[in-house]
C-alpha positions as CSV (number, residue, x, y, z in Angstrom):
1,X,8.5,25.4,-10.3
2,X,8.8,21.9,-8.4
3,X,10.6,19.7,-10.2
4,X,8.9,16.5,-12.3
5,X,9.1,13.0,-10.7
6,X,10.7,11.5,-13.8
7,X,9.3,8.5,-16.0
8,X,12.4,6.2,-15.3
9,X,11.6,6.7,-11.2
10,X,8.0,6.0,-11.6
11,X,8.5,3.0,-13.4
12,X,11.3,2.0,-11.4
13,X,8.5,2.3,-8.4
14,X,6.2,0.2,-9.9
15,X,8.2,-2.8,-10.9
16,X,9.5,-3.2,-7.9
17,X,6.6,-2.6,-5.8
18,X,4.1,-5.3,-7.3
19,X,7.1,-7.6,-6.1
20,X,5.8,-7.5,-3.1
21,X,3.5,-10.2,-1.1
22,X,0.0,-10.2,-1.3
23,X,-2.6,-13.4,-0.6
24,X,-2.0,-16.0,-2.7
25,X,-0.2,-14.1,-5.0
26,X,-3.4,-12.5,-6.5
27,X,-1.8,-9.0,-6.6
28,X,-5.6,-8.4,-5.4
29,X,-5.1,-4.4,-6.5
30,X,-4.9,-1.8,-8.9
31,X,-2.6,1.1,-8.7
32,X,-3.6,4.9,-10.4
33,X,-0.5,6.9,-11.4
34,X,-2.1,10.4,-11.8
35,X,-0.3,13.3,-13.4
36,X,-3.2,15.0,-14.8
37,X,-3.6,18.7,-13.2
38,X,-7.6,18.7,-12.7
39,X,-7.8,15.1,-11.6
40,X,-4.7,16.0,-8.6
41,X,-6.6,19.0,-7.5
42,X,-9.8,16.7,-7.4
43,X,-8.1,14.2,-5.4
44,X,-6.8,16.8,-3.3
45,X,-10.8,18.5,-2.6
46,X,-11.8,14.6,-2.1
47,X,-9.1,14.3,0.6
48,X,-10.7,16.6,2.5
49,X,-8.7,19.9,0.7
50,X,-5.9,18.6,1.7
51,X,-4.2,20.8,-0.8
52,X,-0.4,19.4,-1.0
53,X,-2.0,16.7,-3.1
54,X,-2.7,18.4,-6.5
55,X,1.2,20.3,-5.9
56,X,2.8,16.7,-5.4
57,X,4.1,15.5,-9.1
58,X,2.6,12.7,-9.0
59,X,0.1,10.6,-7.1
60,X,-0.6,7.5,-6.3
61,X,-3.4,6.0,-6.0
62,X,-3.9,2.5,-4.5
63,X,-6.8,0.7,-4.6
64,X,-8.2,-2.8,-2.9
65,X,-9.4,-5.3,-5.8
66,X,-11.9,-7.1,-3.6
67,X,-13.3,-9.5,-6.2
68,X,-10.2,-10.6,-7.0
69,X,-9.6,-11.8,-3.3
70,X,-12.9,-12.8,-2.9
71,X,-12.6,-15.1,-5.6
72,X,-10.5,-17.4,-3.8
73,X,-10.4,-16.7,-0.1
74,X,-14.5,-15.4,0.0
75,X,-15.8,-12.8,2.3
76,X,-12.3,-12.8,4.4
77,X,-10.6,-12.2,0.8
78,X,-13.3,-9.6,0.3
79,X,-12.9,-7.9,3.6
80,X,-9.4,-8.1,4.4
81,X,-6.7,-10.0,2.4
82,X,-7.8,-6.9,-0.5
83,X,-6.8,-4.3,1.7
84,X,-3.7,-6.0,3.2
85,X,-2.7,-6.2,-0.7
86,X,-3.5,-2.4,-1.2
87,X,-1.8,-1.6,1.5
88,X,1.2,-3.7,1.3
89,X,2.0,-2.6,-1.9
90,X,1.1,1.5,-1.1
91,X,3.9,1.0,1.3
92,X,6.1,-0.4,-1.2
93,X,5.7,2.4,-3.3
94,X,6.1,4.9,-0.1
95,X,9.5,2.9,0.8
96,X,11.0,2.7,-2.9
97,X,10.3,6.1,-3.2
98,X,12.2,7.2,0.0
99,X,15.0,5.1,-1.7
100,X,15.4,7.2,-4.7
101,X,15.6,10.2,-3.2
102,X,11.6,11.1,-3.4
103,X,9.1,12.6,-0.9
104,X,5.7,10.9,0.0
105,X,3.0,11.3,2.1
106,X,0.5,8.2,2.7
107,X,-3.3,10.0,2.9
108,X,-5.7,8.4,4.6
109,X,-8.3,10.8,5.3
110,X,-10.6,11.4,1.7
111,X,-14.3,10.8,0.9
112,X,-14.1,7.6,-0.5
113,X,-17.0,7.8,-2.7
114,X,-15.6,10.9,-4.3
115,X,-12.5,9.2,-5.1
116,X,-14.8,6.2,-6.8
117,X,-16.4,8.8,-8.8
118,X,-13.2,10.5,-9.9
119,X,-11.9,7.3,-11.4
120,X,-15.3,5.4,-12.3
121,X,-14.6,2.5,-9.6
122,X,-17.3,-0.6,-9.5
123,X,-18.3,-1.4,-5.8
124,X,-15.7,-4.0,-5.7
125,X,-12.8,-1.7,-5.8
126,X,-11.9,0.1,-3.0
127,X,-9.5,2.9,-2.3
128,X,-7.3,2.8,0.0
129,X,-4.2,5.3,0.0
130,X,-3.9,8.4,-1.9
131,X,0.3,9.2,-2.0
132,X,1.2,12.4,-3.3
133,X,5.3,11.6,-4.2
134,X,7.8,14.0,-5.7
135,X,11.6,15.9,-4.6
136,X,10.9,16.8,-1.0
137,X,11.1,21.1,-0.3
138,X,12.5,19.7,3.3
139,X,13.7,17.8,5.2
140,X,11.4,16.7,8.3
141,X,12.8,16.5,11.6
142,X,12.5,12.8,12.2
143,X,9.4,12.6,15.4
144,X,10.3,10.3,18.1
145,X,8.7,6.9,17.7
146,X,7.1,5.0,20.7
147,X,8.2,1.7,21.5
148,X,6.0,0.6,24.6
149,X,3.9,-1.2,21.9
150,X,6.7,-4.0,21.2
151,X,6.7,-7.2,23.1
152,X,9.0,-9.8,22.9
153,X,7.6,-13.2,23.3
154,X,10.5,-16.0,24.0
155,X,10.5,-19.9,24.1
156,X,10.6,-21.2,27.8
């Protein structure tokens, strides 16, 4: 049996990871802490049977408020500054995890709309990671990470 995420990690997660920044301060998302058995292994079919997911704890699930964005910064709230908030704050959880000793795994690859029907979601709210997180089984080799991609651009 894998061991439970605890309550006092999960909240510790959360209130540190709506810290973060996000457009104006709007906090233009909303965050799904799932535990429930049925609604895991639906996630997991809806992420294309990626499997792990329903095993994993808990999951996250991050979502893009777009209306809220779009409130104040219009279509460019709409379109973008909602999902840089989603996604700022999905790494936030991914990177405060690490820090207390969890696993996580950010999942990209899901049907959206079966997502949106899992959790009733309006138009306007858009999903945008699906982060399985609990005590890692391993320990990953670390892969080698490219750095041809970085360009430093001085003063002259």
């Amino acid at each position: 049996m894998k061991k439970d995420v605890e309550d006092e990690k999960i909240n510790t997660i959360l209130e540190h990871a709506i810290l973060c920044q996000s457009a104006g301060n709007l906090q233009s998302y909303v965050i799904f802490v799932v535990r429930n058995k049925e609604i895991k292994h639906a996630l997991a079919k809806a992420a294309l049977s990626q499997m792990f997911i329903a095993q994993a704890p808990v999951v996250f699930v991050v979502c893009a408020d777009q209306n809220k964005a779009a409130n104040v910064y219009g279509i460019r709230g709409y379109e973008l500054y909602a999902i840089n908030d989603a996604s700022i704050v999905a790494t936030y959880i991914e990177l405060i995890a690490c820090a207390l000793g969890l696993g996580t795994c950010w999942v990209g690859a899901f049907d959206e709309n079966e997502v949106r029907k899992i959790f009733f979601l309006p138009k306007a709210i858009k999903p945008v990671a699906i982060i399985p997180c609990g005590y890692p089984a391993e320990t990953p080799k670390t892969p080698r990470k490219r750095r041809d991609m970085i360009y430093f651009v001085d003063g002259g």
